[in-house]
N, C-alpha and C positions, 0 to 999 in steps of 0.2 A: 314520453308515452302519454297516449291523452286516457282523459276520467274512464271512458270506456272502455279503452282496455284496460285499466288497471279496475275497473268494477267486475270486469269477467275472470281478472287475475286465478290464476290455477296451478299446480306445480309443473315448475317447469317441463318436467320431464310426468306426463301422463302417468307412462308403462311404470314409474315407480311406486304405484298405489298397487298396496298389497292386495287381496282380499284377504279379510278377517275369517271365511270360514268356505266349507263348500256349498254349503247350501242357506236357506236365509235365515237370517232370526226371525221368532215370532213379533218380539216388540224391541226398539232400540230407545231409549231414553235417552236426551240430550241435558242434561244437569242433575244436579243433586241436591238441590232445596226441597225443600217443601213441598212445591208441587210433584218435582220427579219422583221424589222416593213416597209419597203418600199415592202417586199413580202405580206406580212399581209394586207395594206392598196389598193394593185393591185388586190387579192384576196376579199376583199372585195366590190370593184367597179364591180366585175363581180359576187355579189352577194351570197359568198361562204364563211363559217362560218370558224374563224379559232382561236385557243388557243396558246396566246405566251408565252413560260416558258421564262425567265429569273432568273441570279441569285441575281443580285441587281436589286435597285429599277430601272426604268427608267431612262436615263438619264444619270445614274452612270454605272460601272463595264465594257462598252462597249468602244474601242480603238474609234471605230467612230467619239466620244465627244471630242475624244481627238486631234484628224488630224487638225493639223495648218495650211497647208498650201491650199487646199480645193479640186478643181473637177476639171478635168483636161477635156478639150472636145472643138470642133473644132468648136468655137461660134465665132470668131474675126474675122474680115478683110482681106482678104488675108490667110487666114488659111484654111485648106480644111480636110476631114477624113484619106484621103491619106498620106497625112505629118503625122497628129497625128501619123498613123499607124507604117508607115516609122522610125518615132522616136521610138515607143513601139518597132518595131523587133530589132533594133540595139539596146538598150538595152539591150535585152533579151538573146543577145549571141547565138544564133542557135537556142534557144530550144524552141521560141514562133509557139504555134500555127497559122500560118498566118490568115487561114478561122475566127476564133476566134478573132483574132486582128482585121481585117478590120468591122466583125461585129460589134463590141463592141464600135470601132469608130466612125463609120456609124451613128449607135444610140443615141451617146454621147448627141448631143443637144437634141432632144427626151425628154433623160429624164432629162436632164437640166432644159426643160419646166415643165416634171412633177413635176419638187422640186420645182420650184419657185409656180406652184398652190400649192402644199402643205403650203404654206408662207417662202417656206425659202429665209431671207431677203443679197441674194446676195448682195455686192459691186456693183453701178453703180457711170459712172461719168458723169460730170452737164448736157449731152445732152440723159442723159436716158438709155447709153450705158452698157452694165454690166463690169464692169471693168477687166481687164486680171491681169496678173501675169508670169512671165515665171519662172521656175525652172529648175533644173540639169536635161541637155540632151534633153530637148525640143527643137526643130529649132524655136518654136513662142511663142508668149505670149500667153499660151491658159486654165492659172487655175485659175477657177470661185472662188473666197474668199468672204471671209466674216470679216470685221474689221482687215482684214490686218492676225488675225494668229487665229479667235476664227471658222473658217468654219466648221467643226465638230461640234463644236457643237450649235452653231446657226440652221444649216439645223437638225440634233436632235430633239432639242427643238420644231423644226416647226414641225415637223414630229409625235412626243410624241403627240401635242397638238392633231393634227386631228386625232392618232388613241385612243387616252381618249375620246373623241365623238363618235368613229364607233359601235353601238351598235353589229355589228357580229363579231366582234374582243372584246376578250376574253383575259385580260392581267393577269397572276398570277408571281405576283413577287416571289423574295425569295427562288425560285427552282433550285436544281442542276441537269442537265443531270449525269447518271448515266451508263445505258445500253440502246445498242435497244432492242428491245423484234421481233422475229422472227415466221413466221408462215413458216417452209419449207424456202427458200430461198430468202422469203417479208419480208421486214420490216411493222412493223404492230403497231409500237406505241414504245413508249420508258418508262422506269423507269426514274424519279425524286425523289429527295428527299427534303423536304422541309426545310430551313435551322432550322427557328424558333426552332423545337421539333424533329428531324429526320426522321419522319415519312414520308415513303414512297409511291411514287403512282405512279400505272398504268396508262398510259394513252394511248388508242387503237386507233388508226387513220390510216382512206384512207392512207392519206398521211404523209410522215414526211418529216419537210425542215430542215436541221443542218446548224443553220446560227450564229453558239456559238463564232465565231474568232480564233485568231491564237495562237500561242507556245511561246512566248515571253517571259513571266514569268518562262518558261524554264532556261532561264539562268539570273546569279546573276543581271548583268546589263541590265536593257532594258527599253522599253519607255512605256511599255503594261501594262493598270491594272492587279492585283492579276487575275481576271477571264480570263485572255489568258494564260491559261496552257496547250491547247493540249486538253483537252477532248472530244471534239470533235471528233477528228481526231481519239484516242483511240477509242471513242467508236464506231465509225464505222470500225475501222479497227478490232476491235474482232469480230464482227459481219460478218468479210469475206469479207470485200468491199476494192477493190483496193484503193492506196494510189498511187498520183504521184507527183514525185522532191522531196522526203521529205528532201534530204541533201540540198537545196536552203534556205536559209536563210538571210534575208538582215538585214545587223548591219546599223542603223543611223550615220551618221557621228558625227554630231552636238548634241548628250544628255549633257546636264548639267553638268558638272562634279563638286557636291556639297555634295555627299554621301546618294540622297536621293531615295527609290526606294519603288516605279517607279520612275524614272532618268525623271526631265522636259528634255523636247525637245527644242531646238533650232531652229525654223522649217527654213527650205529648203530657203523659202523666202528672208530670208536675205541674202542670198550668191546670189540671183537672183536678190538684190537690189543693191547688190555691196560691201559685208561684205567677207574679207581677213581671210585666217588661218593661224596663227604665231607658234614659238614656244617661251618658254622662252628667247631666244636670238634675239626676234624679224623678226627672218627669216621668209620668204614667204616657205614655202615647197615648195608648189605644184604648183608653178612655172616651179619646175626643175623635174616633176613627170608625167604634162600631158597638152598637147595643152590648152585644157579649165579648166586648173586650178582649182579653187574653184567651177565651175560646169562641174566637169566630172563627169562621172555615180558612182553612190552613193557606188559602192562597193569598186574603186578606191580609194575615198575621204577617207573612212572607214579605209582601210588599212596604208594609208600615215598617218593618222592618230594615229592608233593605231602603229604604229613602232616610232612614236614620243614620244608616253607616255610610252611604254615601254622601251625605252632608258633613260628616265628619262629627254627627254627635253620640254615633256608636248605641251600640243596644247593649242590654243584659236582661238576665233571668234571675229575678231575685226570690230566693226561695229561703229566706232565713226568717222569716214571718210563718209561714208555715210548713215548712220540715225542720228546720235548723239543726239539732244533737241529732234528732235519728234520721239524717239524712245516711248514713255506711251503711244502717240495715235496712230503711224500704227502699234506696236507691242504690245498690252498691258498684252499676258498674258508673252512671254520671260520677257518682262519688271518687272513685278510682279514675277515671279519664279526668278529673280536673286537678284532682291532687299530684298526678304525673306532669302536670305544666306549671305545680305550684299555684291552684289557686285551693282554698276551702272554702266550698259551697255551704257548706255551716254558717258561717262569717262573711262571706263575701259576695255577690254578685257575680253570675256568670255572663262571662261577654260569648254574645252568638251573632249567628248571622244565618242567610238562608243557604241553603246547599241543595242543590238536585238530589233529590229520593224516589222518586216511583214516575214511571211513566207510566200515564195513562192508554199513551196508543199504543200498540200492538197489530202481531197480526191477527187480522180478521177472525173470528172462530164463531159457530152458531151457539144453538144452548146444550150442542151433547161436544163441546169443543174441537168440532171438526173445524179445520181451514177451507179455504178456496180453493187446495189444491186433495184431488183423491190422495189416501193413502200418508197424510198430514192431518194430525191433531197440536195445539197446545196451548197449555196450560197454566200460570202463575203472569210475573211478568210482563214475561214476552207475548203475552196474547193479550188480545184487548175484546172484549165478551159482550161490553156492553153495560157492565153493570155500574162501573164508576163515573162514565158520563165525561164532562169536562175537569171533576175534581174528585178523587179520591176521597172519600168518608175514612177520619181518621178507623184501623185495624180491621177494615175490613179488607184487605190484601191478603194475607194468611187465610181467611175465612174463605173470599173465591179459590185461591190456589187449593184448598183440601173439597171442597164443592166440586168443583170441575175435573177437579182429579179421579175421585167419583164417578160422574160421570163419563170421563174418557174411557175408563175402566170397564166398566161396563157395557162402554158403545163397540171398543175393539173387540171384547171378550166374544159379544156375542157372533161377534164375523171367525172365529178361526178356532178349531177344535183346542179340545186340553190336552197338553202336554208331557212328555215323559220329562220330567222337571231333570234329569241325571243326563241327557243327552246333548250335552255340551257341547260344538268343536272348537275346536284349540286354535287359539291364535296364532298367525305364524311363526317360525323362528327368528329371532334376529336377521336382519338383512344390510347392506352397507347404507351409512346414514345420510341421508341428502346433505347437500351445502348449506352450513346457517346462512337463512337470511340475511339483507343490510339491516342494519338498524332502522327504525323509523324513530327513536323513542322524541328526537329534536318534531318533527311532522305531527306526531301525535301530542305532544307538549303544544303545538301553536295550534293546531285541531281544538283543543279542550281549551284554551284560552280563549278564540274566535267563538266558540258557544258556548262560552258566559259572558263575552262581554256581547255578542248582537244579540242573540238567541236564549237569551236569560229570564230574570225576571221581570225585565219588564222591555218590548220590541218596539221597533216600527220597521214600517216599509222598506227605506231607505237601510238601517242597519242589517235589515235580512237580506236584500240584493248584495248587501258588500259582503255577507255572509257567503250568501252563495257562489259570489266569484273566484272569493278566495279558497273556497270549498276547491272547486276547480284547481284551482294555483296548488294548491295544497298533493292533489292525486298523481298532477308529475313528481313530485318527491317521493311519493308510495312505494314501494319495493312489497311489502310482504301480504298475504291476504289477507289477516289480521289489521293490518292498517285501511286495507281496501275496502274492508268490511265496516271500520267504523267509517269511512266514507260515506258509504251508502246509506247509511243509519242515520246520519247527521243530514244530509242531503233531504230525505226525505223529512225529517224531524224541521228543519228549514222551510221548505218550499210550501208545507202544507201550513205554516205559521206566515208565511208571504200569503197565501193564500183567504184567509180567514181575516179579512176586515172586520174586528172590529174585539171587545175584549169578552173572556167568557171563561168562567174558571179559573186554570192554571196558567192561563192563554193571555197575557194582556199588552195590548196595543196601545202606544202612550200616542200614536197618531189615531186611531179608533177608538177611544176609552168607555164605550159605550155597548151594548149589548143590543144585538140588532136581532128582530124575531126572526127576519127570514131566512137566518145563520142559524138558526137554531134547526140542527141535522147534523148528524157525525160523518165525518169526510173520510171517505174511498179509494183508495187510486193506488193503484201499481208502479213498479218501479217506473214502466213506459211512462204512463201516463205525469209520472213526477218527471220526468224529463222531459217533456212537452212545456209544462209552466216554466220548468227552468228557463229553456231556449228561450219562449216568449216574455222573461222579464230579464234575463241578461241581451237581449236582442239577438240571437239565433245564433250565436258563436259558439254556444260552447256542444260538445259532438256527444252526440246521443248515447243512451247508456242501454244495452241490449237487454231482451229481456230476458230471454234462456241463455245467463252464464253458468247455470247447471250441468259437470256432468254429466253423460249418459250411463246407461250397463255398459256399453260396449267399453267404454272409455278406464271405467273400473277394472274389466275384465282382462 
């Protein structure tokens, strides 16, 4: 079966797709982090009915729970939106949206406020103050935490709690995003599959927000649960909706290096506390690599990094100079991930390495996070807005996802009357359960190898061509649309890094190592259109990948 058809892959059998209801939902939410349920709980305060699929339960499978280091936003003393911003564009390497930036800064306390009504029990210190934090590339102390490294998911937990109350909010765990389903050129509801029994469902909605996360799980090393594979991202890009930056990628500096994957994190915190990286010879690197050392922008750290463990003289995080004894209480979950592998961070040097954490590209969204496509919003993640540019500013992830959320909130509310919040319909009954899929997990095992070792931390030309061929080799093994889906994701995350001569940000090119002005522009392009580059740098063999493998109503119906 060639890439194309298994990029359009669909269930077998159509007519086996339920519909979830007889008539549409107001809004369908596709995930459960942060941004889903902060959109979902915004939606609901202005009175407007809404369904969040996830794939695990709450709580679990969403990176949100995971972010150690917390919310980055212009709440301290002498701190203004301006600096945040200031620091967010120089990260970002040219390619931040400015309007976008200074928005999102602007708002920052805003929704600050709104997390703390939600319960989430920020750090404060004994005069009531909420406590700061500084991290890589901030000029101030400006990240709202929570116990030193658990702010993820403490603000989660608060979050979980109030929308288990919201009677118009509608939680179905256990669902995978699968396709959008398309009326003409609207997204109009997407396919899910439910994990339990595979059975699939319709579900028809005004609106759809894709708030599923990022590609992380992409490659062998990374800090992301199993559910950050790009589906997302696929599914809206078969659907016809612009993707932008997908070659941006940011590796962690600081993951674990203990063999376990997901790779614990080391978060950011510690190097803002005064925590040094050694190699096995005890040297300081990145002393002799960059003015701010242990907090230069995280793609530098990443790389100094990784050229240490591949030479074989290995990295560490030595933090026994400044946490040492109370590393259990301002650190407890690092403290607890190293003590499980046997090491004590008190005493001893942590060995890390880089791991995939956050993609920068996404799909395309403006500044009230609409897509390219009518009737498509979203949010966290899987959307790329503009504001992070080519690099990520440490904690400001969390901050766009509850920004935008906001405003998605607000942009769908004001398109569709308020709701009788009680007027539910009911799922269908059980139905007989499709045939499990083959397996892929060997396919997706040599998938997430192939993009660490070409498509990693550090490219060239020549390793993304072999990337991409075997990308290809890889989609005749494909069987299920979950695998077909991180196809797509990895393809285009590929092609747009062939693309981009030269290095910038998360981005770097050991054949381009250089940063070239007239690359300085965020890049465009549709699934078509990533198939087009393909053919002309594999030389025209390899078979086009459609653009509408969406779905119609009819096809639901």
């Amino acid at each position: 079966m060639t890439f194309a058809q298994r990029a359009a892959l669909q269930p077998r059998d159509i007519s086996s797709i339920v519909p979830a209801g007889d008539k549409p939902e107001d809004v369908v939410i596709l995930g459960g982090g942060l941004a889903g349920l902060f959109t979902a709980l915004k939606l609901a305060q202005a009175e407007r009915r809404v369904s969040v699929l996830c794939g695990a339960p709450l709580g679990q499978g969403a990176a949100s729970v995971w972010a150690q280091g917390g919310i980055a936003a212009s709440v301290g003393e002498g701190d203004t939106f301006e600096l945040h911003a200031a620091d967010t564009i120089a990260a970002g390497a040219g390619l931040c949206d400015e309007a976008i930036v200074h928005g999102v800064t602007y708002e920052g306390a805003a929704r600050i406020t709104d997390l703390l009504a939600c319960g989430a029990p920020f750090d404060r210190d004994l005069d009531g103050r909420l406590s700061l934090s500084r991290e890589a590339a901030h000029s101030r102390a400006r990240v709202v935490r929570v116990g030193g490294d658990t702010a993820g998911r403490a603000v989660m937990q608060a979050l979980i709690a109030t929308v288990r109350k919201t009677p118009s909010i509608r939680v179905l765990e256990g669902f995978v995003g699968e396709s959008l389903m398309l009326e003409g050129n609207r997204v109009c509801g997407l396919i899910a599959r439910r994990k339990a029994d595979g059975l699939r469902l319709s579900f028809a909605a005004r609106s759809v927000v894709l708030a599923s996360g990022g590609a992380g799980h992409l490659y062998e090393v990374t800090t992301n649960p199993p559910e950050a594979a790009g589906q997302g991202l696929a599914m809206a890009a078969r659907a016809g909706a612009v993707i932008a930056d997908a070659e941006f990628v940011q590796f962690h500096p600081t993951a674990i290096d203990i063999g376990l994957d997901p790779a614990p994190l080391a978060t950011e915190a510690l190097r803002g506390e005064g925590a040094i990286l050694v190699n096995l010879a005890g040297e300081r690197f990145m002393e002799k690599i960059h003015p701010l050392k242990e907090l230069a922008p995280r793609d530098v750290v990443a790389r100094a990094i990784h050229r240490e463990v591949t030479a074989g003289r290995g990295a560490f995080l030595d933090a026994r100079a400044c946490v040492g004894t109370e590393f259990p209480e301002r650190f407890p979950t690092v403290y607890a991930a190293c003590l499980g592998a046997g090491i004590d961070p008190v005493s001893q040097p942590i060995p890390v390495r880089p791991a995939a954490h956050y993609h920068m590209g996404g799909v395309w969204t403006d500044a009230r996070g609409r897509s390219s496509l009518p009737g498509l919003w979203a949010a966290g993640e899987v959307a790329s807005t503009g504001l992070h540019g080519a690099n990520r500013l440490a904690s400001n992830s969390l901050l766009e996802a509850a920004v935008f959320a906001n405003r998605i909130a607000t942009d769908i509310a004001a398109t569709m009357p308020v709701c009788d919040v009680a007027d539910w319909g009911p799922l269908p009954g059980m139905t007989t359960p499709l045939a499990a899929q083959t397996s892929d997990r060997v396919t997706v095992a040599r998938l997430r190898k192939l993009m660490a070792t070409k498509v990693g931390v550090m490219r060239d030309g020549a390793g993304l061509k072999e990337a991409l061929a075997e990308l290809a080799t890889l989609s005749i093994e494909c069987d299920g649309i979950d695998c077909a889906n991180m196809l797509v994701c990895a393809r285009m995350i590929t092609a747009a890094a062939l693309l981009r001569e030269e290095s910038r940000g998360g981005h770097f090119r050991t054949d381009h190592p250089t940063t070239s002005p007239a690359l300085a522009r965020r890049t465009l392009m549709t699934l078509e259109e990533i198939d087009t580059v393909i053919r002309k740098a594999l030389g025209g063999d390899v078979p086009s990948v459609p653009v509408r493998t969406a779905p119609t109503m009819e096809h639901a119906r």
